[in-house]
KOLBA-123972 format. One record per residue (C-alpha): residue number from 1; chain; x, y, z. Coordinates in Angstrom, 2 decimals. Layout:
REM residues N
k c c1 c2 c3
NUM A X Y Z $
...
This chain:
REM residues 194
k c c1 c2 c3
1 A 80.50 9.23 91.76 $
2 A 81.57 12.83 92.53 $
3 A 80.99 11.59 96.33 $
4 A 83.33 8.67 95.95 $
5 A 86.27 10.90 93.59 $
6 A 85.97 13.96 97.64 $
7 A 86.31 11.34 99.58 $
8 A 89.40 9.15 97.59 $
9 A 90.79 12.88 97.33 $
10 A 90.58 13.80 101.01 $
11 A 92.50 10.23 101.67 $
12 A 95.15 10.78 99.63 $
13 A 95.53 14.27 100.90 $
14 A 95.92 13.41 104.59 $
15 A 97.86 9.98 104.12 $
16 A 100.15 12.72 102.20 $
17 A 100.59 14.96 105.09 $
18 A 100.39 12.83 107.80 $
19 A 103.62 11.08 107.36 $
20 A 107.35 11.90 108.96 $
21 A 109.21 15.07 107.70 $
22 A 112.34 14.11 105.02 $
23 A 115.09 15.70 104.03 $
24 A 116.98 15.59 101.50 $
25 A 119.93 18.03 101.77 $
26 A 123.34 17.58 103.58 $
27 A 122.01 20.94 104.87 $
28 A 122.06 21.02 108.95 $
29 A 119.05 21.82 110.48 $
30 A 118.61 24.72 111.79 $
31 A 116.43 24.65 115.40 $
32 A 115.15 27.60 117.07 $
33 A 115.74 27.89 120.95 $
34 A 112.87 27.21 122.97 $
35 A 113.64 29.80 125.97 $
36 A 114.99 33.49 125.41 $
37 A 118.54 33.39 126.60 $
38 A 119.17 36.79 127.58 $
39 A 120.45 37.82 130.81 $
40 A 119.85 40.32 133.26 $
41 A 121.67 43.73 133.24 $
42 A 122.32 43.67 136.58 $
43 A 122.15 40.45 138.94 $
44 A 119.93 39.97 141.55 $
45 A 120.08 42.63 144.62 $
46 A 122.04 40.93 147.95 $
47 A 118.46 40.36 149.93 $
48 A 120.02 41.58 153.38 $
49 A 120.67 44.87 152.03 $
50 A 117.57 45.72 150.71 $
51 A 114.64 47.69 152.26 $
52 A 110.61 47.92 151.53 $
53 A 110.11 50.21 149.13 $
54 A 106.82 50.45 150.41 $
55 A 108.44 52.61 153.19 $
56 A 109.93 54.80 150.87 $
57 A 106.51 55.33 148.43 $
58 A 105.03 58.64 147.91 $
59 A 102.05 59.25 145.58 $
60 A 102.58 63.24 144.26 $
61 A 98.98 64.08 141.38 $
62 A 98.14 60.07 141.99 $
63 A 101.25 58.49 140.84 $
64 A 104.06 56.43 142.99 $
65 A 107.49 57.58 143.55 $
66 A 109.73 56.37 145.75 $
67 A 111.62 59.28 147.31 $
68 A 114.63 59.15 149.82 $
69 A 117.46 61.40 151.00 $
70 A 121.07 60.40 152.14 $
71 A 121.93 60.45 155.54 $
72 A 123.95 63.33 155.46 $
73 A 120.69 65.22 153.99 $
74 A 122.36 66.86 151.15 $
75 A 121.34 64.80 148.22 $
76 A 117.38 63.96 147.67 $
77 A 116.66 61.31 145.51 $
78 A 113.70 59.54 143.37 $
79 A 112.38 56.82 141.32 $
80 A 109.38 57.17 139.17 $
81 A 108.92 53.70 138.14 $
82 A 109.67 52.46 134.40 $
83 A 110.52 55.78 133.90 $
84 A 113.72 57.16 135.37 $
85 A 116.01 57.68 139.06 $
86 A 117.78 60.76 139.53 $
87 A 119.43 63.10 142.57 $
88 A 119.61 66.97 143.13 $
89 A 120.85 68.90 145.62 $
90 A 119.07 69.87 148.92 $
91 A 120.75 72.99 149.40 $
92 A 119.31 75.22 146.20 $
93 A 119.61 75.11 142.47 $
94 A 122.97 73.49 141.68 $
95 A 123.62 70.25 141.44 $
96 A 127.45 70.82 143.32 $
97 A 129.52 68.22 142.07 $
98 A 133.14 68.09 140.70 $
99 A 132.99 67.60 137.37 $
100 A 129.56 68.37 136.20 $
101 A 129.05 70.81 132.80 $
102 A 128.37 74.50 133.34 $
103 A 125.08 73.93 131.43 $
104 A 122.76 71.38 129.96 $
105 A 119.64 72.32 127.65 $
106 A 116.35 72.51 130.02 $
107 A 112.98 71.46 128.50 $
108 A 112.73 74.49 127.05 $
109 A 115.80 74.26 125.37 $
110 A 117.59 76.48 127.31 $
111 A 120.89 76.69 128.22 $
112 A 121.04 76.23 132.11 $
113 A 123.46 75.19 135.23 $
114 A 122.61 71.13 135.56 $
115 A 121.15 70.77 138.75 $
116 A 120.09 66.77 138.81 $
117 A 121.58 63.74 137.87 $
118 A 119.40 60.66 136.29 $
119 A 119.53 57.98 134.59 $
120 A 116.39 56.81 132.14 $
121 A 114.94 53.52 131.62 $
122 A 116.86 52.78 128.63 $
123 A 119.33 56.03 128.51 $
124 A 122.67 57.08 130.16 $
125 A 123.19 58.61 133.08 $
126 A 123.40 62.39 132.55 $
127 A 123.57 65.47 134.57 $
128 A 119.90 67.57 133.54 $
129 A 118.37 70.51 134.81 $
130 A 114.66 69.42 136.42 $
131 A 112.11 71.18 138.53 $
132 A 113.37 72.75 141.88 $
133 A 111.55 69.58 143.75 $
134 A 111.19 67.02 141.17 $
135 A 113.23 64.47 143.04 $
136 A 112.24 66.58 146.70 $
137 A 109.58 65.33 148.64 $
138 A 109.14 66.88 152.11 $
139 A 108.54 63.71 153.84 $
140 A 111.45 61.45 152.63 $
141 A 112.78 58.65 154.52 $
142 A 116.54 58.11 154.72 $
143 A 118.14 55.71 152.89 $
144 A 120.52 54.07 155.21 $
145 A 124.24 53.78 154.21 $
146 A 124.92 50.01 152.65 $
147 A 120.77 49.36 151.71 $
148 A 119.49 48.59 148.51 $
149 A 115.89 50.48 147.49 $
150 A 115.24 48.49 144.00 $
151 A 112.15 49.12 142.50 $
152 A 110.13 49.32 139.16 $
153 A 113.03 48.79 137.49 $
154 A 115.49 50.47 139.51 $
155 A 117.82 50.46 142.33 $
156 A 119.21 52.79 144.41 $
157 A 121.75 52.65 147.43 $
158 A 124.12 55.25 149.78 $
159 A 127.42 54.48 150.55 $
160 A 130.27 56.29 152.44 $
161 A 133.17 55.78 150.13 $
162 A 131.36 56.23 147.14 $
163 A 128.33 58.10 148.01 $
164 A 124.91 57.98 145.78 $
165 A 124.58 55.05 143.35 $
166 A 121.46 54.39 141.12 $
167 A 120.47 52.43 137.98 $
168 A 118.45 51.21 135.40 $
169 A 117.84 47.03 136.13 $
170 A 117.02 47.30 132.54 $
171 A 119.98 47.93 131.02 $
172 A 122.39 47.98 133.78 $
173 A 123.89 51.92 133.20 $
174 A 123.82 54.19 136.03 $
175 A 126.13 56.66 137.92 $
176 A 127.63 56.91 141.16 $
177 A 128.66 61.02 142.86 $
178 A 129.32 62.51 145.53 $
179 A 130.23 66.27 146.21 $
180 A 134.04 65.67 144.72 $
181 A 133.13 63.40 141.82 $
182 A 130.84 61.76 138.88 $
183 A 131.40 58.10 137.59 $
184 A 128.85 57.01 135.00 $
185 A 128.30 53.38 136.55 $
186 A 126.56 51.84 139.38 $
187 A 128.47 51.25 142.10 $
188 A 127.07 47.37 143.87 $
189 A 126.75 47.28 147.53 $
190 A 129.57 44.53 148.74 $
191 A 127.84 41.49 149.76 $
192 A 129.73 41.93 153.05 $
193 A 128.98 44.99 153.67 $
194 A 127.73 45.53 157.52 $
């Protein structure tokens, strides 16, 4: 009997839950999307522009960074991947560019003369005071004028009229200088350019 009352339960219970969903509000239904729909902070890099980063990789205590310098040789550049692209001077401590602060807080805290620019993985750009050669590497290849060096998450590129551009793919803020000026946006290589 007790065999007969599990197995008339067990019945009941999945003809019960087997059949179609009803409803019985004048409620719409609400649907969740089925892809993420967000878009990318930046769109794709023009292909003919860009170069192999492998050409441009350095690995300083183990790690890669891609280092480069502009073709003038006054500004050397990095980017530690996922972590941040920046720029500093060739020429000595400051950073020498119209419009920078007279100081920015080192690591220590200290009040100091800026003498890099960056831009984090999720941050805005910022002129910073860094190590004498954190974005220096004795080796670097020049980046030629109109090419695109995107990697872990960010991409670089050297132009004459607007010199030095780099950002974060991530969230799309970045900074183009030169020696007479700062502008806190990335600045696109034209898809015509030569």
């Amino acid at each position: 009997m007790r065999a007969t009352c599990l197995i008339a339960a067990a019945a009941v219970l999945a003809a019960g839950c087997s059949g179609e969903r009803i409803f019985t509000t004048d409620e719409p239904r609400v649907t969740m999307p089925t892809t993420p729909t967000s878009t990318p902070a930046l769109p794709p890099p023009a292909g003919p522009h860009l170069v192999d980063a492998f050409d441009y990789v350095a690995h300083p205590q183990g790690a890669a960074v891609y280092y480069f310098t502009s073709p003038s040789g006054r500004w050397a550049c990095a980017i530690l991947p996922r972590d941040r692209a920046g720029c500093q001077s060739t020429a000595g401590q400051a950073i020498g560019v119209t419009g920078a602060p007279d100081s920015v807080l080192d690591a220590a805290g200290e009040e100091t003369a800026p003498n890099a620019i960056v831009v984090d993985r999720d941050g805005d750009p910022r002129f910073v005071a860094v190590e004498p050669d954190e974005f220096v590497a004795e080796d670097a290849k020049v980046l030629p004028f109109n090419r695109i060096l995107a990697v872990a998450g960010f991409r670089c590129n050297i132009q004459e009229e607007t010199g030095v551009s780099c950002a974060s793919e991530r969230t799309g803020k970045g900074f183009s200088f030169a020696a007479d000026g700062f502008v806190p946006q990335y600045t696109e290589v034209p898809p015509g350019a030569p």
